[in-house]
C-alpha positions, 0 to 999 in steps of 0.5 A, a space after each residue: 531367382 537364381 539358376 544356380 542350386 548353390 545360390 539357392 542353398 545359401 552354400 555357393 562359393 562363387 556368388 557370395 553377394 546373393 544371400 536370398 534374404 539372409 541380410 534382410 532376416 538378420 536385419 529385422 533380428 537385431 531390430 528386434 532386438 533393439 527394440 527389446 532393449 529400449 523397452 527393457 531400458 525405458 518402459 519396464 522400470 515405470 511398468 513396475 513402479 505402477 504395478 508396486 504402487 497399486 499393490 501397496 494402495 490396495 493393501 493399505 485400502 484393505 487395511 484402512 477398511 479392516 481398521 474402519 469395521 474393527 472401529 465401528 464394531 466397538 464404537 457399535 458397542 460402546 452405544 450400547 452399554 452406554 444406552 443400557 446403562 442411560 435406561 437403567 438410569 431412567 428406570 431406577 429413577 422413575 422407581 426411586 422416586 418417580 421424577 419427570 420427564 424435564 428432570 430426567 432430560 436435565 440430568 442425562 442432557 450430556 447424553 446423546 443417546 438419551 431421546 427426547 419425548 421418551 418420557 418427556 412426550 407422555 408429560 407434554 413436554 417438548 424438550 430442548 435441543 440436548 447439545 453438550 454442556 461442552 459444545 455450547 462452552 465452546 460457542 459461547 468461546 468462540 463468539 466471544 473471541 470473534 466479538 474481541 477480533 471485532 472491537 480490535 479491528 474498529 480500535 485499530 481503524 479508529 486509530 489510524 483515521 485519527 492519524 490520518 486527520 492529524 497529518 492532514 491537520 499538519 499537512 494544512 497548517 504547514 501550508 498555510 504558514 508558508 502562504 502567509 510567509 509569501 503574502 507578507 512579503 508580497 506586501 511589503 515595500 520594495 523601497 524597505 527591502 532595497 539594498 545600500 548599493 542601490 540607494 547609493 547608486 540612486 544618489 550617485 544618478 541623483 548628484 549630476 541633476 542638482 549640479 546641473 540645477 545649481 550650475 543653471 541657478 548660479 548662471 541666473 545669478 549672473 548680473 547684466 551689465 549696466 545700460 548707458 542710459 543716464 538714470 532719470 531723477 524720481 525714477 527707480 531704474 530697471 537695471 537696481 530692481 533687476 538686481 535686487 530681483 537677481 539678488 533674492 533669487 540666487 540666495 533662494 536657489 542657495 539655500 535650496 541647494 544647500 538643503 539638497 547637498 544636505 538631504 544627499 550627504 545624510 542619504 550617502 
């Protein structure tokens, strides 16, 4: 605390910074004033969008019950007039001509109001259940719409079981002509399938053999020279046999030759 009464006043000149909690109150004034604001701001608009929309539901509950009273207060009456009219109907009935009580449930059978057993009971009669002629209109209708959904769906999955069977079938077939395309060419000779350039080449490797054949056959054919030896009388000598031997061979390899020069030329 200060000693000086003019600092305690709150009017001193000479101590200016000693305000004795005037800063704090102005501080905690515009703080709730900031907070004012922000409710004003943010808050208040919501608050009274709940308190219209809770207005304007309960209005229209009031409504929708003055609406429900007012509709069952004549539906109320309706029943009524339309019970009174069903047992002027029965009596004028009865005292017209004493009709039953099958008969009579017949006839008012579109009538909910008509009981069963009213009169139906004193005969012994059951009666049925009283549905409107409409309402069993209506069932018969929609059995018979949910039957066609039925047949519709079984058609349809027909349908697409069959397509399923003819792609497998194609499917199948398909399958089984490329495996026969492959076992025939499996089985057929390499030889058939060869090219020219091969068969050439084949008689090309061929040639030198049956040159070296011939070239080994024609030294065959070459004659031994003839011995010194005097030829004896009464004798066939060796030297004649061995070239008549000689003889036959090289004209056998010749012809042999000559057939093989030939089968080459016809391959070429």
């Amino acid at each position: 605390m200060s000693s000086c009464p003019q600092c305690y006043v709150g009017q001193c000149r000479k101590h200016k910074l000693q305000d004795h909690g005037a800063r704090e109150r102005a501080l905690l004034s515009s703080r709730s004033e900031l907070q004012r604001r922000l409710y004003e701001s943010l808050v208040q608009p919501h608050v009274d969008t709940l308190k219209t929309t809770k207005k304007a539901t309960a209005e229209a509950e009031a409504g929708h019950c003055r609406y429900r009273d007012a509709v069952g207060k004549d539906r109320e009456k309706a029943q009524r007039q339309k019970s009174k009219f069903s047992e002027e109907q029965v009596r004028k009935a009865q005292a017209l001509g004493g009709l039953r009580g099958d008969l009579l449930r017949t006839m008012l059978a579109n009538d909910s109001d008509f009981e069963d057993g009213a009169e139906g009971g004193k005969e012994g009669n059951t009666g049925t259940s009283g549905e409107p002629a409409d309402r069993k209109k209506k069932r018969r209708r929609e059995a018979a719409e949910r039957e066609e959904r039925k047949a519709r769906k079984k058609k349809k999955k027909a349908l697409r079981k069959e397509e399923d069977r003819k792609k497998k079938k194609r499917k199948e077939e398909k399958w089984k002509k490329k495996k026969r395309r492959s076992d025939a060419r499996s089985q057929e000779d390499p030889r058939d399938r060869s090219s020219p350039s091969a068969e050439r080449g084949t008689t090309a490797k061929q040639e030198p053999d049956t040159r070296g054949a011939k070239e080994g056959k024609v030294g065959e054919e070459m004659p031994t020279p003839p011995s010194l030896s005097p030829p004896v009388a009464g004798k066939a000598s060796p030297l004649s046999g061995r070239s008549t031997s000689v003889g036959s061979s090289s004209s056998s390899s010749s012809s042999s030759v000559s057939s093989e020069d030939e089968i080459n030329g016809r391959a070429v």
